[in-house]
C-alpha positions in Angstrom: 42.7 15.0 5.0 44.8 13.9 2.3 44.6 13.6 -1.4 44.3 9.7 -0.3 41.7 9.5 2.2 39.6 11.7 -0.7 40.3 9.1 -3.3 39.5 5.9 -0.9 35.5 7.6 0.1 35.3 8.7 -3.5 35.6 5.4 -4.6 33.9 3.5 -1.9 30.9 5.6 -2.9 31.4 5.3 -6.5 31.3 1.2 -6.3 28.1 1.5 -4.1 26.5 4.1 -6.8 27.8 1.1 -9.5 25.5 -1.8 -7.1 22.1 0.5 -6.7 22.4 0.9 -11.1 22.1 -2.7 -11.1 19.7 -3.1 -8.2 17.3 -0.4 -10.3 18.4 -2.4 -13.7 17.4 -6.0 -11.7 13.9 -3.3 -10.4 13.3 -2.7 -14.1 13.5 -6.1 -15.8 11.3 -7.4 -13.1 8.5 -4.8 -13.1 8.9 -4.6 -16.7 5.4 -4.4 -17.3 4.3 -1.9 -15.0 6.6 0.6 -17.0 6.0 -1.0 -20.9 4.1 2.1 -21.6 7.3 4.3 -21.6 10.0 4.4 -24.1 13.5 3.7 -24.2 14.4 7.5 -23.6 12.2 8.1 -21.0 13.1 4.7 -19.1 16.9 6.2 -19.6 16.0 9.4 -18.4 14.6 7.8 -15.3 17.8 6.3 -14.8 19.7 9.1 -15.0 17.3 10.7 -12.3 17.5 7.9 -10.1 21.3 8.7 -9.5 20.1 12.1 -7.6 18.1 9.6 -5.3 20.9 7.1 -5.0 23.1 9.7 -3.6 20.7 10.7 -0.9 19.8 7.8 -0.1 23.3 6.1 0.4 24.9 8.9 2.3 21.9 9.2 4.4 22.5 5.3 5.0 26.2 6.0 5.4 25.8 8.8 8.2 27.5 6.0 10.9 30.6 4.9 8.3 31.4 8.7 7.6 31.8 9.2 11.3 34.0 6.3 11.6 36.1 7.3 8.8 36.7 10.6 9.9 38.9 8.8 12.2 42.8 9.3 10.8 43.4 6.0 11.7 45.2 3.5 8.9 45.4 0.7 11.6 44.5 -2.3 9.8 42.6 -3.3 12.7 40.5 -0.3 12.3 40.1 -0.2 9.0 38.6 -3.8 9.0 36.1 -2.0 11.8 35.4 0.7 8.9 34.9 -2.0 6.1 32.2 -4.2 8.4 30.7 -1.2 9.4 30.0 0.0 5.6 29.1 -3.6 4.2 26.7 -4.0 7.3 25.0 -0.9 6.7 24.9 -1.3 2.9 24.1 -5.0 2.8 20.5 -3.6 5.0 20.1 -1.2 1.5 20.9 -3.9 -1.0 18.5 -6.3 1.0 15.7 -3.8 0.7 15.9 -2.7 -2.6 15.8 -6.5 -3.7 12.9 -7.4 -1.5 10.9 -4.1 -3.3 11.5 -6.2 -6.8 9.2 -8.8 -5.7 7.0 -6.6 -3.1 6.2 -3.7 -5.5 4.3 -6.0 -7.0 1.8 -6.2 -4.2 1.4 -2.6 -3.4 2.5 -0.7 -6.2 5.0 1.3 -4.7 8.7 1.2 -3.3 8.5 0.6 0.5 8.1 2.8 3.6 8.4 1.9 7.0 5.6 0.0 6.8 8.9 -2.9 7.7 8.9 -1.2 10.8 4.9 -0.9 11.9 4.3 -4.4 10.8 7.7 -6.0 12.1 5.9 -9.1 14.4 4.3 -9.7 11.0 7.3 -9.9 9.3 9.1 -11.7 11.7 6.7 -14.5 12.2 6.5 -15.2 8.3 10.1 -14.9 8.3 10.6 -18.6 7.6 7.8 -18.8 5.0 9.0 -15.5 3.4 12.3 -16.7 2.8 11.3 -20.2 1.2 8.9 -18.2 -1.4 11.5 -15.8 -2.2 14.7 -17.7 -1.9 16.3 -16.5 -5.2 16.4 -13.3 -4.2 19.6 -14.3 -1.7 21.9 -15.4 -5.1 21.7 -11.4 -6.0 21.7 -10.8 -2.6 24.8 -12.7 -1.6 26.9 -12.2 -5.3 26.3 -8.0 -4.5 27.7 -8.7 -1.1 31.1 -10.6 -2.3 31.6 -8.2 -4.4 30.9 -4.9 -2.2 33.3 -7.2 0.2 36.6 -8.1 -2.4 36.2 -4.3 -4.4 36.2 -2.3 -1.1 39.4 0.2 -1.1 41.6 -0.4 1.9 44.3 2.3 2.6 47.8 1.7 1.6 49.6 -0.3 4.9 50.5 2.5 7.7 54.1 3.4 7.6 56.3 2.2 11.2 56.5 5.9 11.8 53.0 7.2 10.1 49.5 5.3 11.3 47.5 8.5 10.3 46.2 10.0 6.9 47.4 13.0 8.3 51.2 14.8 7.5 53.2 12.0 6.0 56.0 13.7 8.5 55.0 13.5 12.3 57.7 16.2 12.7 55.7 18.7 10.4 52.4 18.4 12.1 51.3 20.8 14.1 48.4 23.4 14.6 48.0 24.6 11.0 47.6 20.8 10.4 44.6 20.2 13.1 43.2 23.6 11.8 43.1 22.4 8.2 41.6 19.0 9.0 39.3 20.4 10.7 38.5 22.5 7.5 38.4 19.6 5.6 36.3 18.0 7.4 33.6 20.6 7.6 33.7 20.8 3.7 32.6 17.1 3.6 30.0 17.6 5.9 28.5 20.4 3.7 28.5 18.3 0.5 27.2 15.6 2.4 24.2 17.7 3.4 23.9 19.3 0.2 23.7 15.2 -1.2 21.0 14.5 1.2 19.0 17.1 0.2 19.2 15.9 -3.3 20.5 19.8 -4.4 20.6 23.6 -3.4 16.6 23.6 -4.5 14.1 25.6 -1.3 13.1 22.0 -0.1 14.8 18.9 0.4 14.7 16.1 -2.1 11.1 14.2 -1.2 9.8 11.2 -2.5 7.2 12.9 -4.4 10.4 14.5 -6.6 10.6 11.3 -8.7 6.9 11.5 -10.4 7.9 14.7 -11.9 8.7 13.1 -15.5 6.2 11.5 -17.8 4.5 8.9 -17.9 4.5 9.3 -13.8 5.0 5.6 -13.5 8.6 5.9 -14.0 9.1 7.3 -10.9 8.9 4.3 -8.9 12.2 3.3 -11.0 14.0 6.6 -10.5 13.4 6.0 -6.6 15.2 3.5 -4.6 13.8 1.8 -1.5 16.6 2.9 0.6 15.8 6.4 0.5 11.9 5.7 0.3 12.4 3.9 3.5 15.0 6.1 5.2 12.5 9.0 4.3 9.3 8.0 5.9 11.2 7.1 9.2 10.0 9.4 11.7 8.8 11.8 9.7 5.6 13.1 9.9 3.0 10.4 8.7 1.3 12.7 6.3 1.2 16.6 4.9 -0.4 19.3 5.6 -2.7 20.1 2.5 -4.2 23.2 2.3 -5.8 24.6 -0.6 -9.2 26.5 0.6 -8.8 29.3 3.2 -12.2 28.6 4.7 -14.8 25.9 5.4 -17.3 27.4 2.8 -14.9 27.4 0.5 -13.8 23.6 0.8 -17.0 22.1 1.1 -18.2 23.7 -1.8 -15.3 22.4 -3.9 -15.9 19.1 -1.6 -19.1 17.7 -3.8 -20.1 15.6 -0.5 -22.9 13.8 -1.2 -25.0 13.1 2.1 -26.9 10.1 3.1 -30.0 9.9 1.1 -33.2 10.2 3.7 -34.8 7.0 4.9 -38.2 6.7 3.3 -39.1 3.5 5.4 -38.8 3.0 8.5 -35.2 0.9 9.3 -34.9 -2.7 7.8 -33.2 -4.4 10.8 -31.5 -6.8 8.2 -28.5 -8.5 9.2 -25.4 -7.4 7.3 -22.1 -9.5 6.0 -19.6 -8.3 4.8 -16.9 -10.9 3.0 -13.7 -9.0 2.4 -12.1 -11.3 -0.1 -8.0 -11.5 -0.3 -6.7 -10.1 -3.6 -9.6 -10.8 -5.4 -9.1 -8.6 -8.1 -11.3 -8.2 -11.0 -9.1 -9.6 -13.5 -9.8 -12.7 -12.6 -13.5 -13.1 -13.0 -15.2 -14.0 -15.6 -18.2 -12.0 -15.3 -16.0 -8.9 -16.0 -13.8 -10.1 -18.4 -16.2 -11.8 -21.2 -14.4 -14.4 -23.7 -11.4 -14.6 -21.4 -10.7 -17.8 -18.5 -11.9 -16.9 -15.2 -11.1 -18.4 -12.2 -14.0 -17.4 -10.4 -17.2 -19.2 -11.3 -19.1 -19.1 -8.1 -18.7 -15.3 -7.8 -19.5 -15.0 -11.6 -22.8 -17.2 -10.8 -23.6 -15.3 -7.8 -23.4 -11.6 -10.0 -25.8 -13.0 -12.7 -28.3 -14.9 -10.9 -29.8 -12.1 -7.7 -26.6 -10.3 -7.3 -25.9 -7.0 -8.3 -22.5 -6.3 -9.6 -20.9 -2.9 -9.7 -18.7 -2.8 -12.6 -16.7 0.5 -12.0 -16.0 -0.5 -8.1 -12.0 0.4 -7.5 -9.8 -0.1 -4.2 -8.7 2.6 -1.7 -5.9 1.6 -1.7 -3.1 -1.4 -2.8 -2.1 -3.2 0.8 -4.5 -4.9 2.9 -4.3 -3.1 5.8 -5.7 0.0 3.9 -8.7 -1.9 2.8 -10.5 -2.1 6.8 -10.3 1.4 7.1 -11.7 2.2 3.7 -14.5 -0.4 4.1 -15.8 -0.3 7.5 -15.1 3.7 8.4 -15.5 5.1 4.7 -11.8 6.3 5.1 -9.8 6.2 1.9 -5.9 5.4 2.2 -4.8 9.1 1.0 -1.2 8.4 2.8 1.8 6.5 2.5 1.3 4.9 5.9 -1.9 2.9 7.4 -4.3 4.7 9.5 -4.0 1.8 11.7 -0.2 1.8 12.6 -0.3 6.2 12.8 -0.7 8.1 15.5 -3.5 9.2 14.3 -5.4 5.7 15.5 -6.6 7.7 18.3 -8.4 10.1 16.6 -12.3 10.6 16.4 -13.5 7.7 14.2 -17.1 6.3 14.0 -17.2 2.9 12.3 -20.0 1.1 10.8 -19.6 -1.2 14.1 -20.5 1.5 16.0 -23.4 3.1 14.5 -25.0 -0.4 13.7 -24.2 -1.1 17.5 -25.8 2.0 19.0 -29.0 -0.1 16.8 -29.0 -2.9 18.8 -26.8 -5.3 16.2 -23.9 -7.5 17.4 -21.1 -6.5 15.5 -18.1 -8.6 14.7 -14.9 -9.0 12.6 -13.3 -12.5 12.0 -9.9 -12.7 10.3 -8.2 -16.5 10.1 -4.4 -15.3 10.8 -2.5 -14.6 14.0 -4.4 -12.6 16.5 -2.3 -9.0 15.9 -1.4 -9.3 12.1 -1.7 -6.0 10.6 -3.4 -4.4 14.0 -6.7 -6.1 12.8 -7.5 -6.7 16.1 -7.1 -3.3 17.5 -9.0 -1.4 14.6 -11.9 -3.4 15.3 -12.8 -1.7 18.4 -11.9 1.6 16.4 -14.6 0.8 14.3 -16.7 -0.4 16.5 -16.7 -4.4 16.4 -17.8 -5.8 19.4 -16.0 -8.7 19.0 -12.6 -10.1 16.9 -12.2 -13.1 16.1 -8.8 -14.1 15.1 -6.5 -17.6 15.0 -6.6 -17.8 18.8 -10.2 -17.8 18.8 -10.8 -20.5 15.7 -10.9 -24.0 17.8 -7.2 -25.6 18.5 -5.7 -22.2 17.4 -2.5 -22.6 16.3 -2.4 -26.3 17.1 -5.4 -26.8 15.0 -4.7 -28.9 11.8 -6.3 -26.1 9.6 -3.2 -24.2 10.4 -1.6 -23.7 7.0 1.8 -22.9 8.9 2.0 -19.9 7.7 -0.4 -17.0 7.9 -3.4 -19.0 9.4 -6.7 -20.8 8.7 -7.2 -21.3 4.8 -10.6 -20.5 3.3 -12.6 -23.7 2.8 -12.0 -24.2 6.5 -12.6 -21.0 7.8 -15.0 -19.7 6.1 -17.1 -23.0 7.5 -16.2 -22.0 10.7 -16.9 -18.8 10.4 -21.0 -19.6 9.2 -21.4 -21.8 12.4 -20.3 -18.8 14.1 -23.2 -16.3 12.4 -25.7 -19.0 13.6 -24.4 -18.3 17.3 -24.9 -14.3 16.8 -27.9 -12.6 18.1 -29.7 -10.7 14.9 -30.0 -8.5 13.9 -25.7 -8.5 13.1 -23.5 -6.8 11.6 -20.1 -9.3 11.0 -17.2 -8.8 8.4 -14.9 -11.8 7.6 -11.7 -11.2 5.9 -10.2 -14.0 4.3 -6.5 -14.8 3.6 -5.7 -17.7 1.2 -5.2 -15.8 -1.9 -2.4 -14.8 -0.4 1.7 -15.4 -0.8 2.7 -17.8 -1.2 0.0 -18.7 -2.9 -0.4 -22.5 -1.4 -3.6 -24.2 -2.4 -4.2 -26.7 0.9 -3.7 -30.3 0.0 -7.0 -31.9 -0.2 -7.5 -29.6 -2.9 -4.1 -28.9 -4.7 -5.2 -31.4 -8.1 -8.4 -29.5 -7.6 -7.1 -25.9 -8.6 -4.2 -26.1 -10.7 -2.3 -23.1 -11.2 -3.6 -21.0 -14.4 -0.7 -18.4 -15.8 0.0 -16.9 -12.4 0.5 -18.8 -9.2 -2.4 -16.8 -7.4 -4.8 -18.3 -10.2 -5.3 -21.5 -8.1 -5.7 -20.3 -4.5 -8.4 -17.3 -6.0 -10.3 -20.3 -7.5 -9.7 -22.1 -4.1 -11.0 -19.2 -2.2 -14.1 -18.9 -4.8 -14.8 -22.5 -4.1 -14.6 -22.0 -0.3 -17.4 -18.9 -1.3 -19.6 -21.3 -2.5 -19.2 -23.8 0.7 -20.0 -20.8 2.7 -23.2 -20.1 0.9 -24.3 -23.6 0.8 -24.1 -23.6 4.4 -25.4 -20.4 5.0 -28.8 -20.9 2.9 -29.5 -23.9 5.7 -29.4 -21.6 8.3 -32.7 -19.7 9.6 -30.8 -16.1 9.5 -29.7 -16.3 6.1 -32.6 -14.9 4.2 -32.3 -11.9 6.4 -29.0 -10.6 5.8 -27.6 -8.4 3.3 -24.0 -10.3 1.5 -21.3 -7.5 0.3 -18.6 -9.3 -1.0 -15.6 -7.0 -2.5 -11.6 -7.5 -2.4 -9.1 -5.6 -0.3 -6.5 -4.9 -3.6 -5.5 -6.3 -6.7 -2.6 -8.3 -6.8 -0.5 -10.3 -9.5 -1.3 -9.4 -13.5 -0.8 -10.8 -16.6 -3.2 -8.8 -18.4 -2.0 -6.4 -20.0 -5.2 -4.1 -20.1 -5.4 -3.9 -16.3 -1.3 -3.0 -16.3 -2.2 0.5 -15.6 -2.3 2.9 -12.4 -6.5 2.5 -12.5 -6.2 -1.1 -13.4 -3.9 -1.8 -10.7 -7.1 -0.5 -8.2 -10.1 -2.7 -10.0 -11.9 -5.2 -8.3 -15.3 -6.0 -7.9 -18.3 -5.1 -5.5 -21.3 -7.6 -5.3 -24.5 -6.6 -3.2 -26.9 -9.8 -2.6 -30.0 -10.5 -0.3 -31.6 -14.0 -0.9 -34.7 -12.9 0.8 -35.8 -9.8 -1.1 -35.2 -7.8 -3.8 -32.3 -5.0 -4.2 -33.4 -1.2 -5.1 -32.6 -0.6 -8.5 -28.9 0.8 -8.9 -26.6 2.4 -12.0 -24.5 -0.6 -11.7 -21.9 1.4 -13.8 -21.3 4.1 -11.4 -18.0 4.7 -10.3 -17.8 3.0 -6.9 -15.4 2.6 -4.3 -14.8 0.9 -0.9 -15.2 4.1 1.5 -18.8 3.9 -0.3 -19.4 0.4 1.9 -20.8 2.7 5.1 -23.5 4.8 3.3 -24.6 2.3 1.4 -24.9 -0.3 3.9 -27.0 2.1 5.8 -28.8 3.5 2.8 -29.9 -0.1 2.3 -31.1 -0.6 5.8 -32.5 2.9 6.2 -31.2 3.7 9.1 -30.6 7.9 10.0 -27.5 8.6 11.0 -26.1 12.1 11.9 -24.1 14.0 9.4 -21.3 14.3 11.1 -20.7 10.7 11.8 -20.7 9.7 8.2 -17.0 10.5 6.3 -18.0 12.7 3.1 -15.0 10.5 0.9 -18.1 7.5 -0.1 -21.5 7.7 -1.0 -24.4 5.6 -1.1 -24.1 3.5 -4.0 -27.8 3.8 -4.3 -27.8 7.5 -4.8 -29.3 8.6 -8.3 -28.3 11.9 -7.7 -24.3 11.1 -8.5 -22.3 8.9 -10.7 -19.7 8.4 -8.1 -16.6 8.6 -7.5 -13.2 6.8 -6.1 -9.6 8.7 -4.6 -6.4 6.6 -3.8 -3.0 7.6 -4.1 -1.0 6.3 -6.5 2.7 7.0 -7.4 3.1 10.5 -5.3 0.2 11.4 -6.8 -3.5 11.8 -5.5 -6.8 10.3 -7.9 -10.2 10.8 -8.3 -12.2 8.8 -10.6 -15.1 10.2 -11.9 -17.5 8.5 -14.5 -16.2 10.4 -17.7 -12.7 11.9 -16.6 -9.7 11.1 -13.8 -8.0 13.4 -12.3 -4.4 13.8 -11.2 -2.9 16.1 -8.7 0.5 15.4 -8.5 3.1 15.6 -5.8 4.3 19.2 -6.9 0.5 20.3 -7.2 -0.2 20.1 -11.0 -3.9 19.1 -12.1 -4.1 16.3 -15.1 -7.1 14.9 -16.8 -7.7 11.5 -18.6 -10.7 10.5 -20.5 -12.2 7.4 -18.2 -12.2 4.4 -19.4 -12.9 1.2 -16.7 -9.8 -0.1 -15.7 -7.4 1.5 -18.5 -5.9 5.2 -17.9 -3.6 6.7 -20.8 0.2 6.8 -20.4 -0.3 11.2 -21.0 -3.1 13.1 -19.8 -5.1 15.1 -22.2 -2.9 17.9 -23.9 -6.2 20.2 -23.8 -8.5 19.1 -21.3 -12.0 21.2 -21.2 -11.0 24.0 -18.7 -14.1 23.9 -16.4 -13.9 20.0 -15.9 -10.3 20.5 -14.6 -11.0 23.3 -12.8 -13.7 21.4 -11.3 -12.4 18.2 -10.6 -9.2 19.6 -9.4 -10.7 21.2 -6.8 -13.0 18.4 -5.9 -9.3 16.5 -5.3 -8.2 19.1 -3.4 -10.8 20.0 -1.2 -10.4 15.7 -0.8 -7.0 15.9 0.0 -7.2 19.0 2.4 -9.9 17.3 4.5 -8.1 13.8 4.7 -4.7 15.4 5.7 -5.9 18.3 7.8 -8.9 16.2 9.4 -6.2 13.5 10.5 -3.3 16.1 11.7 -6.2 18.5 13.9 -8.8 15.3 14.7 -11.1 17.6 12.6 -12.3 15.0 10.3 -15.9 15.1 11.1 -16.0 18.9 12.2 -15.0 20.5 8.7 
């Protein structure tokens, strides 16, 4: 192995670190404001870390190119073979790291193989995907010329020399085999020491990148190629274990249990509306003296409704949000609960336990039947029935069919109030709607309607606000709707322009509304800290109806119960959060324990330099014992037996 052959990988390697600087410079300018709380030195600094993660993740993607170029071959024939090889393997990195500077936007985090547990998804919005996002293939394409005209090809083979080995066939022999063989076995071990980002105990994890301050930057020292490379067969979550015995973790566990029923059960019906990206930013009722684009909700909250006003997400990705709502089940892991393996695991949805009282339960969802696995986490949970695109009359071939995901709001939502009037009370039915989604397309009766405000999702969350109020208008005509109970909350937040919500807790803030039109609601701390895993216990709280212990998640609480002021976990940036009413707490990926003073929907860039030590101790543990259930209770099926 030549001084040659070293020279051409070096530099092959070098020009790719070159392209993933400006793929995390293009990252950068277009997340700017998720990272405008750090300065210019620590945004630097995050550079210079990201080149650690670059190196993994490239020769991790490069495994198939090193093998080919071990071959000694300088057949131009061969080395064209090499060259597609590398700029096939690397054009699949520089595609995903592009498609992160639009998608981080959405979940707040570089991918993971959620590409690969979604994939029908993907590949049915394919078409739709690339129209919205077109301008990501100039980048895409320029990156790809260049990778293309800069690759080093080997000097033309010699009549009487095709190899990189001896320039003198006559001098070859066994020393020459034995030392290429050496050779070759020193790249291999500086390849494995790349990969594992050093000669530290562990390998270089994901988690790595939040070490610096403000943890926010680690999302920029990352790049999606490893992130995605990373969470490919590996094991869907950790092992957390911080309490050596059950006594021990449910002390630290603060579980709050289902108030007792002091009536007998309210066989109410129950609807839930889970509302696409309806994020608090952009109501008015929570954002006095600033443009809302929600004046139906905003009506709703003042006039009967009660409005919790320190509700936060589960998680940042839809299919987090049906988990956390109808099971209680926060989304403590990089991957959905409803594309692990762990789908098969003991799980008692509110479907169920209103089922075993005699309700009808049912989920409708306007896209194709299978997006996201909706359909199959139903009967997790307990639905008796899903109700997807297939079922919504003409399907597909209906003319409500946006073309894209599915049925828009207006539409569906009208469709999906006939439906209720069809049910057998008492029922329990959750609707989860979809138009607020990208791309963002208001349908065209309406498009002069809803004008876009200063983000394109402005217009379709005032279209999908619009289609609440259709829905309520036709609900109040029908004989059932005094007797059900109306949650409407959102699955995540989505697009910002506000800088006070640009933050890890405002990036989590959206609304919860409780409303019954036919009697009044039990008086509530409306500015508890709530969250969606605290849908199940309150629902039933509200109802009265008993339900064992151990069939009720201890994540959520009622958000009726006096006793508590709350509290909300998601994981954010590595790191695991618990939001308590007058501190958040941190426990980062290396297992450090940070305090903020809480504030609604605005955390500090640094924690608290001297945080009062029984409050972190405290809190800490409360996270921990959180985290230990949630990881240990998936890995064993011990969730409900801890």
């Amino acid at each position: 192995m030549p001084a040659e052959f070293l020279r051409l990988l070096a530099r092959r390697f070098l020009l790719l670190l070159g392209a993933y600087l400006l793929l995390r410079l293009g990252f950068y300018v277009a997340n700017r404001t998720t990272f405008q709380e750090a300065e210019t030195g620590q945004v630097v600094l995050a550079f210079w870390h990201g080149f650690r993660f670059d190196v993994a993740g490239l020769l991790l993607l490069n495994i198939p190119f090193l093998l080919l170029s071990l071959v000694p071959s300088r057949a131009r024939g061969w080395q064209r073979l090499v060259r597609a090889v590398w700029l096939l393997l690397n054009g699949l990195g520089v595609a995903l790291n592009l498609i992160d500077t639009e998608y981080f936007k959405l979940i707040g985090r570089r991918t993971s193989n959620e590409l690969a547990t979604i994939g029908d998804d993907v590949r049915r919005q394919a078409g739709q995907l690339v129209l919205t996002y077109w301008y990501l293939l100039i980048p895409f394409g320029l990156l790809l010329a260049v990778l293309w005209r800069l690759y080093p090809l080997p000097k033309p083979a010699p009549a009487d020399n095709t190899t990189f080995l001896s320039p003198k066939p006559q001098a070859r022999g066994p020393k020459t085999g034995l030392l290429y063989a050496g050779q070759v076995l020193l790249l291999a071990a500086l390849v494995v020491l790349g990969i594992r980002g050093g000669l530290q105990l562990k390998p270089l994890r994901t988690g790595h990148a939040f070490g610096q301050q403000p943890a926010v930057l680690g999302h920029l020292a990352l790049n999606s190629t490893f992130t995605f490379l990373k969470s490919l067969g590996a094991e869907t979550i950790e092992r957390k274990q911080y309490f050596s015995s059950p006594a021990e973790l449910r002390q630290a566990l603060a579980a709050r249990p289902l108030p007792p029923a002091t009536t007998a059960p309210r066989p109410d019906n129950v609807v839930v509306l889970l509302l696409e990206s309806f994020a608090s930013e952009y109501t008015g009722v929570e954002n006095p003296g600033k443009r809302g684009y929600t004046p139906f909700f905003d009506s709703l909250a003042t006039h009967g409704g009660l409005l919790f006003r320190e509700h936060y997400a589960n998680g940042r990705r839809s299919i987090e949000a049906l988990p956390a709502t109808l099971a209680g089940l926060p989304g403590l892991m990089d991957n959905s609960f409803i594309t692990s393996r762990f789908q098969t695991n003991e799980l008692h949805g509110l479907g169920e336990l209103l089922g075993r009282r005699g309700y009808r339960t049912s989920l409708f969802h306007g896209a194709q039947n299978g997006t996201m696995g909706f359909n199959t986490f139903a009967g997790i949970a307990g639905m008796q029935q899903y109700f997807g695109l297939d079922e919504y009359p003409g399907g597909a071939g209906s003319p409500d069919f946006d073309g894209h995901w599915g049925i828009p709001d207006v539409p569906y939502l009208q469709y999906f109030a006939r439906e209720l009037g069809r049910q057998p009370e008492p029922f329990f039915s959750t609707v989860f709607t979809l138009s607020a989604h990208e791309p963002f397309l208001v349908p065209a009766p309406y498009t002069s309607r809803f004008v876009p405000g200063t983000l394109p999702i402005h217009a379709t969350v005032a279209y999908s606000d619009f289609a609440l109020r259709q829905f309520f208008a036709a609900a109040a005509r029908q004989p059932w709707y005094r007797r059900t109970l109306f949650v409407l909350l959102a699955d995540h937040t989505s697009q910002s322009d506000e800088p006070a919500y640009q933050n890890t807790l405002g990036a989590y803030k959206t609304p919860l509304l409780l409303f019954h039109p036919g009697r009044t609601l039990p008086a509530a701390n409306v500015h508890r800290i709530t969250q969606q895993a605290d849908v199940p216990a309150t629902v039933l709280d509200l109802l009265q109806v008993p339900v064992p212990a151990r069939q009720l998640l201890p994540f959520g609480s009622s958000a009726f119960d006096s006793t508590t002021t709350g509290r909300a976990l998601f994981l954010s940036g590595g790191s695991y959060f618990l939001v308590h009413s007058d501190f958040v707490t941190e426990l980062t990926a290396d297992n450090q324990v940070r305090l903020y003073p809480y504030q609604t929907h605005a955390l500090p860039a640094a924690p608290l330099a001297h945080p009062d030590p029984e409050k972190l101790r405290q809190y800490g543990n409360e996270l921990k014992a959180c985290v230990q259930l949630f990881s240990t209770g998936l890995l064993d099926n011990t969730l409900y037996r801890q």
